[in-house]
C-alpha positions as CSV (number, residue, x, y, z in Angstrom):
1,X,0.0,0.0,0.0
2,X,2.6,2.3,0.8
3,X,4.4,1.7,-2.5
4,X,1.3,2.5,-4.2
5,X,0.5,5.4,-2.5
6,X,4.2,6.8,-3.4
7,X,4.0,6.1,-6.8
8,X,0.6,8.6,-6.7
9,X,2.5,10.9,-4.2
10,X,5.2,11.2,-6.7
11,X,2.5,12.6,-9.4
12,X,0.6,14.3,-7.0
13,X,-2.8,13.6,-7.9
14,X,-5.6,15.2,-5.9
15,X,-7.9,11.6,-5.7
16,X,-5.0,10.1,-3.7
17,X,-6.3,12.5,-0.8
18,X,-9.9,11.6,-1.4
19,X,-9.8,8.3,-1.4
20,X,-7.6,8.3,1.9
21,X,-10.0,11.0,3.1
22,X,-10.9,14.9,3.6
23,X,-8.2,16.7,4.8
24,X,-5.5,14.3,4.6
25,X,-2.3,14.7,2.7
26,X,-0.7,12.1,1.3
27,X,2.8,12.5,2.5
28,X,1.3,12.3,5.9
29,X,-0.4,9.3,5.0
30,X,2.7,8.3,3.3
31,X,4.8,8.7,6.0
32,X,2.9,7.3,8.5
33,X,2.7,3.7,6.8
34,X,6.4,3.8,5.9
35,X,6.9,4.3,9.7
36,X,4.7,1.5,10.5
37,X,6.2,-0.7,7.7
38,X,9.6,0.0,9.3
39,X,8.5,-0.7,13.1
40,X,6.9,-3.9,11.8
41,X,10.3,-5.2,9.9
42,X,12.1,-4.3,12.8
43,X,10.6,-6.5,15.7
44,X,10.6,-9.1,13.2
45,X,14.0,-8.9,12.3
46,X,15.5,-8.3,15.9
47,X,17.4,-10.8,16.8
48,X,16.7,-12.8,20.1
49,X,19.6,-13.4,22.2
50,X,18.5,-15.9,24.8
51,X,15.6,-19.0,23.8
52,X,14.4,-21.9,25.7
53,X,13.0,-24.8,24.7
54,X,10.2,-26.4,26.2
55,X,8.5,-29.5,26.2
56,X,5.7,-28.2,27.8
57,X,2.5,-26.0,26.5
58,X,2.7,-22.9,27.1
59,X,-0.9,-22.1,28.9
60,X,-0.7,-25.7,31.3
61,X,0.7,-25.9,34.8
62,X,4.6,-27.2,34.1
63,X,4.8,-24.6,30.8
64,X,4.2,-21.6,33.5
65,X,6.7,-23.1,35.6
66,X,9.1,-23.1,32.4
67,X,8.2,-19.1,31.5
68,X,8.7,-18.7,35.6
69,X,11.9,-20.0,35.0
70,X,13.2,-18.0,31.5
71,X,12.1,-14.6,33.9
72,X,14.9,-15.6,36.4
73,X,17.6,-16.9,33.7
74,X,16.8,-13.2,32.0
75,X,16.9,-11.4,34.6
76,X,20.3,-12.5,35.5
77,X,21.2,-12.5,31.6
78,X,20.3,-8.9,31.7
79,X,17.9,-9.8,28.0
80,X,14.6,-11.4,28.4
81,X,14.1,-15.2,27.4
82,X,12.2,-16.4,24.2
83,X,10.4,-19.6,25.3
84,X,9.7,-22.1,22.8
85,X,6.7,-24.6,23.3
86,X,8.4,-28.1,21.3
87,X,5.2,-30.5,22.5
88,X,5.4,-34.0,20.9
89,X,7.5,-36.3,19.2
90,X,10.0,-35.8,15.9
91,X,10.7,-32.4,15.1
92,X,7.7,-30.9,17.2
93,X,9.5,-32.1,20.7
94,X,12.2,-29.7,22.5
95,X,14.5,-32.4,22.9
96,X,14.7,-32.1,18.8
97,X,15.0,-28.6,18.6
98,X,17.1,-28.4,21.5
99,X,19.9,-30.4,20.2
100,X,19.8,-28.5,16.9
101,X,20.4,-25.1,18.3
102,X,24.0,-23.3,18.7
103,X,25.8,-24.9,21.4
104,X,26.8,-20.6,22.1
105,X,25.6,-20.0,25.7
106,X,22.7,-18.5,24.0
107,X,20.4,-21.4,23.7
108,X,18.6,-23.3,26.9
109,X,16.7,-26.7,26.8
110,X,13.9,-27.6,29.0
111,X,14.0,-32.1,29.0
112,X,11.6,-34.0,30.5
113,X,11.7,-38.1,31.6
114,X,8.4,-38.2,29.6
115,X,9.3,-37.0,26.3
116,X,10.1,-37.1,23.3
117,X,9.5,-41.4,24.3
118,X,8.1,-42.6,27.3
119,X,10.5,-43.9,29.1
120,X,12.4,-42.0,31.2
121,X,15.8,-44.5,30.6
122,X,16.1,-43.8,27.1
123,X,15.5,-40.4,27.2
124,X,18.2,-40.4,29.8
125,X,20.4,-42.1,27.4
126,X,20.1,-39.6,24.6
127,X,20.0,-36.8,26.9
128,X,23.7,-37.6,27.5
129,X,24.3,-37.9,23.7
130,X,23.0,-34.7,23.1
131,X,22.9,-32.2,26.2
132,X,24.7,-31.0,28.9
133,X,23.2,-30.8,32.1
134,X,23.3,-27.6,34.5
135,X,20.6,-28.0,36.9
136,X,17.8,-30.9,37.4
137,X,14.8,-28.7,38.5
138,X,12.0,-31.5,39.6
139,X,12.2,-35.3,40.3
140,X,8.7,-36.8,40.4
141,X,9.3,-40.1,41.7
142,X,7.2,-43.5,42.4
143,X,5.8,-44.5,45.2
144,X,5.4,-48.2,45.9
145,X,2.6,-49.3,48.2
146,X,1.7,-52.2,50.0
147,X,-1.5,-53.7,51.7
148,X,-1.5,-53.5,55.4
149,X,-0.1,-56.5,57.3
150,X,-0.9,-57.3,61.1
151,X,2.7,-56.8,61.9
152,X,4.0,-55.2,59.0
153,X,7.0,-57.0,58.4
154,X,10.1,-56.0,56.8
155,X,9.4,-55.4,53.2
156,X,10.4,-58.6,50.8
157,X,11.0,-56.6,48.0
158,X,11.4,-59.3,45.4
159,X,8.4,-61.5,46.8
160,X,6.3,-59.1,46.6
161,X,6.8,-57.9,43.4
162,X,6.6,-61.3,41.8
163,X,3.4,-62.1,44.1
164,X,1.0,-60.8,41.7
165,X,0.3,-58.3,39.3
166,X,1.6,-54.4,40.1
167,X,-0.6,-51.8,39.6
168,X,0.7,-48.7,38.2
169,X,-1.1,-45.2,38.0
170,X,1.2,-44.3,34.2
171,X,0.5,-44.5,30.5
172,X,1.0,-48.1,29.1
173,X,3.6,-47.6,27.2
174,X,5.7,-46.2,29.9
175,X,4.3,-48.9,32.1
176,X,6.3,-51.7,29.8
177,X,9.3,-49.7,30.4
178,X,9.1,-49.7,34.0
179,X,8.1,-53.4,34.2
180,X,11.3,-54.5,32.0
181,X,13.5,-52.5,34.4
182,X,12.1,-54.0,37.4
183,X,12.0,-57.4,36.0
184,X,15.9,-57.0,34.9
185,X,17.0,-55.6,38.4
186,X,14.6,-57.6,40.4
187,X,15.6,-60.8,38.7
188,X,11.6,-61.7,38.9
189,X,9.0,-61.7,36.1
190,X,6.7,-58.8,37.0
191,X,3.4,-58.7,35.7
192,X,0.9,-55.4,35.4
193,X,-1.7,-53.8,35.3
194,X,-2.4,-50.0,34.2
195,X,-5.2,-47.3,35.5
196,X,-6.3,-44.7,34.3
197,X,-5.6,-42.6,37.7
198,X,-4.0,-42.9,41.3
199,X,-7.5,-43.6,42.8
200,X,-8.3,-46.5,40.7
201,X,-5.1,-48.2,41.7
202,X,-5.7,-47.3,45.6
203,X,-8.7,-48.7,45.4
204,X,-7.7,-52.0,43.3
205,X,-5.1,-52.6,46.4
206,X,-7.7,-52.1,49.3
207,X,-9.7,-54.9,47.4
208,X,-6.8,-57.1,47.2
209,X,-6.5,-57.5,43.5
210,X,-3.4,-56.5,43.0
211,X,-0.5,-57.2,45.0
212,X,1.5,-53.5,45.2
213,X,0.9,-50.6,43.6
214,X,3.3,-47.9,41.8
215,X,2.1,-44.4,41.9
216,X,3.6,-40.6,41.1
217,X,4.4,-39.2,44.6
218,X,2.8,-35.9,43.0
219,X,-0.4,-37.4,42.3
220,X,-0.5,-39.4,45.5
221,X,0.3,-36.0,47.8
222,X,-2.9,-34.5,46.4
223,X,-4.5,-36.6,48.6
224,X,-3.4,-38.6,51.4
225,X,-0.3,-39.9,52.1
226,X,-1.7,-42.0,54.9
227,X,-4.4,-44.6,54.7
228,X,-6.1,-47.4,56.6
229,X,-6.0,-49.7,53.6
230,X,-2.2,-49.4,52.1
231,X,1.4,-48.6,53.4
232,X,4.2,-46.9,52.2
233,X,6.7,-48.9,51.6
234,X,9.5,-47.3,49.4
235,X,10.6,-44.4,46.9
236,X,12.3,-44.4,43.6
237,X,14.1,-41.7,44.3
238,X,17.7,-41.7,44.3
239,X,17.9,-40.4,48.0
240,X,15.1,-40.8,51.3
241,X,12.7,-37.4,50.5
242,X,12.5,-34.8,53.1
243,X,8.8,-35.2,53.4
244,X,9.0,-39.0,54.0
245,X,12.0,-39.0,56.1
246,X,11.1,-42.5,57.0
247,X,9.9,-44.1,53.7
248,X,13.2,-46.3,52.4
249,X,14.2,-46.1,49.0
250,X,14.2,-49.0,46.6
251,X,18.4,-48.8,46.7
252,X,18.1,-49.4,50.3
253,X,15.9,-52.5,49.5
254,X,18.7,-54.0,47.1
255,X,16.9,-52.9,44.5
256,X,19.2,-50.6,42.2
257,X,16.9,-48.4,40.6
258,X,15.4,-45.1,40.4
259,X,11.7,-44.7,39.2
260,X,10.5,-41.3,38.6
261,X,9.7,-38.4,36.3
262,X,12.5,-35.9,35.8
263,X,12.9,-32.7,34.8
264,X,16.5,-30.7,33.6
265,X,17.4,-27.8,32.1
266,X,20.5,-28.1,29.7
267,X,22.6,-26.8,27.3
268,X,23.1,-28.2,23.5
269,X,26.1,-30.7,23.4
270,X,29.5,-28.6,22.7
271,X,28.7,-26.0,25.2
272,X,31.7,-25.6,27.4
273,X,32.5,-26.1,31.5
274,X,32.7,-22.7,31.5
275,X,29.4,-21.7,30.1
276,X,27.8,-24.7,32.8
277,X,29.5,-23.4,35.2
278,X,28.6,-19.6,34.4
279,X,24.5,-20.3,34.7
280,X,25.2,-22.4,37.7
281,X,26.7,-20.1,39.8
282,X,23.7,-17.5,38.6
283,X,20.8,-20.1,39.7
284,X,22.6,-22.0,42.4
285,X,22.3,-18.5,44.1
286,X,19.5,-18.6,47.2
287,X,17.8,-15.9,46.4
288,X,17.4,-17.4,42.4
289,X,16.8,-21.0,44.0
290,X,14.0,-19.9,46.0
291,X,12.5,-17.8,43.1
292,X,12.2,-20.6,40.7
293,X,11.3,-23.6,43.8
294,X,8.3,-21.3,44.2
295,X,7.5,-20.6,40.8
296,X,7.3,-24.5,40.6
297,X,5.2,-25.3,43.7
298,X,3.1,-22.4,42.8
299,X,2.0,-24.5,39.9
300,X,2.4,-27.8,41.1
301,X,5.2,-29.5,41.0
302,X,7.8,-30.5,43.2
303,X,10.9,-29.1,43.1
304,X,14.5,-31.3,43.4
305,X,17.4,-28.7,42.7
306,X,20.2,-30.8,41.8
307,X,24.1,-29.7,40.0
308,X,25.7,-29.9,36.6
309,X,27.5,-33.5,38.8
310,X,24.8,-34.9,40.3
311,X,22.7,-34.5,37.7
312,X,24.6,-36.0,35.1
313,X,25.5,-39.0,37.6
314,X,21.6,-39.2,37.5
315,X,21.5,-39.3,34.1
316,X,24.1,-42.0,33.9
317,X,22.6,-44.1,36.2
318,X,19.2,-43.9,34.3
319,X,21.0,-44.3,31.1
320,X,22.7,-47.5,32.1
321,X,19.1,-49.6,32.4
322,X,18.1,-48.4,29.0
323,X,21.6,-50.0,27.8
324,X,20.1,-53.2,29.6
325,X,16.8,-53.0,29.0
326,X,17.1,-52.0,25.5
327,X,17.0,-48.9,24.3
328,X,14.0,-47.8,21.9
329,X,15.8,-45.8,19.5
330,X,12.5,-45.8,17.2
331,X,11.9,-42.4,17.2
332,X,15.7,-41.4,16.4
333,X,15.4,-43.4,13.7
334,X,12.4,-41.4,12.5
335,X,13.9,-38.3,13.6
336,X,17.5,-39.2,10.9
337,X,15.0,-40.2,8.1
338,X,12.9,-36.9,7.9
339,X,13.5,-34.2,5.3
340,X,15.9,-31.8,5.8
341,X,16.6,-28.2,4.2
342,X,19.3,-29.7,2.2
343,X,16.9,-32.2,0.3
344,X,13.9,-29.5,0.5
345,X,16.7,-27.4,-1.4
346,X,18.0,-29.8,-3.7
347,X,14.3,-31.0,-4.8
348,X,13.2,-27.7,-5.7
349,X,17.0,-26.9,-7.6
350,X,15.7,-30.3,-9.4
351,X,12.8,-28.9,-10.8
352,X,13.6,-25.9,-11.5
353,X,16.8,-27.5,-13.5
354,X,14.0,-29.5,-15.3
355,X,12.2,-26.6,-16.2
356,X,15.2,-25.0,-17.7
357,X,16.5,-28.2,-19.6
358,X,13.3,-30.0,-20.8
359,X,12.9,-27.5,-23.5
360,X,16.9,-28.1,-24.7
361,X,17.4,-31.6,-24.3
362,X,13.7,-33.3,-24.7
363,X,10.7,-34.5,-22.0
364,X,12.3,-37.8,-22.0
365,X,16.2,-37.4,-21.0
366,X,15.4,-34.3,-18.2
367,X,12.5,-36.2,-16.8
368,X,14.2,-39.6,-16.1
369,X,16.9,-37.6,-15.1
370,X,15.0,-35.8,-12.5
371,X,12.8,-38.5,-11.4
372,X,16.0,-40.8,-11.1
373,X,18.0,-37.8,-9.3
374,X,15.1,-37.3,-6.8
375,X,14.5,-40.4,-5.6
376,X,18.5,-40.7,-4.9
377,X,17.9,-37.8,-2.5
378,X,14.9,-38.8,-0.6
379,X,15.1,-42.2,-0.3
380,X,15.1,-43.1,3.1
381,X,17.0,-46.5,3.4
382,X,20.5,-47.7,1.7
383,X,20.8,-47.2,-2.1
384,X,22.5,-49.9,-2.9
385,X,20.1,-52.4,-3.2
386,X,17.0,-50.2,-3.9
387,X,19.3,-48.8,-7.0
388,X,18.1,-50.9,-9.4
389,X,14.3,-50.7,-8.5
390,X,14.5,-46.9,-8.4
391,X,16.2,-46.8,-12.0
392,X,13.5,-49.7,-13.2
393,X,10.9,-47.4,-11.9
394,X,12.4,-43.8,-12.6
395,X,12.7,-45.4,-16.5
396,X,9.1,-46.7,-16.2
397,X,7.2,-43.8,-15.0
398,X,8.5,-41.3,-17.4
399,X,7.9,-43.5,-20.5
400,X,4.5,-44.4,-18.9
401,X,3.3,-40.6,-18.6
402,X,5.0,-40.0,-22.2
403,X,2.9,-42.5,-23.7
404,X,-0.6,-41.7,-21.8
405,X,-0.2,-38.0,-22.9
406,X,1.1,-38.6,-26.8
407,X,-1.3,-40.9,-27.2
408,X,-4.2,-40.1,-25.3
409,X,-4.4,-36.8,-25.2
410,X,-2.3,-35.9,-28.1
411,X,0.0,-33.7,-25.6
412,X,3.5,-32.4,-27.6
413,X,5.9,-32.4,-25.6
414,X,9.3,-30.6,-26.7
């Protein structure tokens, strides 16, 4: 608009007032667009300094504990925080864009035990791969309960998890996770079943149809942590909690394994000690501490403040039963076979090379070429084998939709 306008500015023409309006000049009108057009380019070509990812939304509980979070880091960093909102799997997760973004002190990454997969080993395990760790901010670990005895005995942790069926308040797919890593550890075959929420499984274990129950200590402090019909009986956590002084954890059953959600902020792999180190000493400070533990029970969630060390001791430790268990690399494998701005490049160079050449060399020869040439760059798997196929078909196809239009529709092509 404001390149039209200045072309009828630069003539002067009186209906270039009108149709703006009475008593409006054009230059002023002129002017005041250009301004806008330059304000609007601006903000959009600032450059942020500081982004976190997130694998949270950004309107539910744990994404406002995130943002609660980028206000501290910026505050410190003296520039405010972009947060990022990478919910899901593939490219939509943070743990994606996270480990794509410059390892420059510049970029923060928000990683969950729950995401991109659901379990919390392998995630662990790529975590390492891919990040390094400044600060764990949350550990969400399981509870295991137990039906009240007459005496209540000392906890037989492997009879009782091969007794009967475990009950565990989680998402089925992370529920075969945590069943293979128990099985493994505990040397027993564990069987399960999965509810749909915390009360469901309380109320399975009062009846007596399932043996023990595993439960988020978040979900199970919304309530009561006391009961007439179950017991505490351990923690995954990797230390005895401070509100459960005298709950044991399943290390100090001889069992060695930690079972919980975790949270961590990181850096992108290649970041330096010094860099860790840096944002460490800025959020290991009380005052910062406090701000962002009560930014996180403000929305519900626990917080676990752990170090760059301990944290990535954690991770190791997590990482080790994915190396054990298996380690469901599906998703990476997805992640490595999607399109990237090197084949979105080189497909569109393709065509418009076909464009150019068809005319020059004939349909035939700069079709087959491109078809041939295209398939090269996107196919997902080893070439070797599917070379022939994709040459048998590349060949195929063009003399196929040669024929059809020649003949069919009496198309000339050049």
């Amino acid at each position: 608009m404001a390149l039209l306008t200045s072309l009828d500015v630069l003539g002067f023409r009186g209906s270039v007032a009108g149709a703006i309006g009475p008593g409006v000049y054009p230059l002023t009108a002129l002017g005041l667009m250009l301004v806008t057009g330059l304000i609007i380019v601006y903000r959009a070509c600032k450059p942020i300094k500081y982004s976190l990812f997130s694998p949270f939304g950004s309107s539910d509980l744990r994404g406002l504990a995130v943002a609660r979070l980028a206000q501290v880091i910026g505050r410190e960093m003296g520039d405010p925080v972009k947060v990022y909102s990478g919910v899901g799997q593939g490219s939509f997760s943070s743990m994606f864009q996270g480990s794509r973004a410059k390892p420059d002190g510049h970029n923060f990454v928000v990683l969950d035990g729950s995401c991109p997969t659901p379990s919390p080993f392998s995630n662990a395990a790529e975590c390492l791969e891919r990040f390094v760790p400044v600060m764990r901010l949350s550990d969400d670990p399981y509870l295991l309960l137990g039906p009240i005895t007459a005496d209540n005995e000392a906890v037989d942790l492997p009879g009782l998890l091969a007794a009967g069926p475990l009950g565990f308040s989680a998402q089925p797919e992370e529920v075969d996770f945590l069943c293979r890593a128990l099985s493994h550890r505990a040397g027993v075959a564990v069987q399960s079943r999965v509810f749909a929420s915390t009360p469901r499984v309380l109320r399975s274990l009062a009846q007596g149809e399932i043996a023990a129950a595993f439960c988020p200590l978040d979900e199970l402090a919304a309530g009561d942590l006391t009961h007439r019909h179950y017991r505490l009986l351990a923690v995954g956590a990797p230390a005895r909690l401070a509100e459960l002084p005298e709950i044991p954890t399943l290390l100090e059953l001889g069992l060695d394994l930690c079972l919980g959600h975790w949270t961590v902020l990181a850096y992108p792999k290649g970041a330096s000690r010094e860099q860790v180190r840096d944002l460490w000493s800025i959020l290991s400070r009380p005052e910062n501490q406090e701000a962002v533990s009560q930014g996180m029970r403000g929305h519900g969630i626990r917080p676990d403040l752990l170090g760059p060390e301990e944290t990535a001791e954690f991770w190791r430790a997590q990482a080790q039963v994915a190396q054990e268990i298996g380690r469901d690399t599906g998703y990476w494998r997805a992640d490595r076979q999607m399109v990237s701005l090197y084949k979105v490049v080189g497909v569109l160079a393709l065509f418009s090379a076909f464009m150019l050449l068809a005319p020059v060399t004939g349909y035939l020869p700069a079709s087959l070429a491109m078809v041939l040439l295209l398939s090269l760059i996107l196919w997902p798997g080893p070439l070797k084998r599917a070379l022939p196929l994709i040459t048998l078909v590349s060949l195929g196809s063009c003399v196929a939709v040669y024929l059809v239009f020649t003949q069919a529709f009496m198309v000339v092509f050049p």
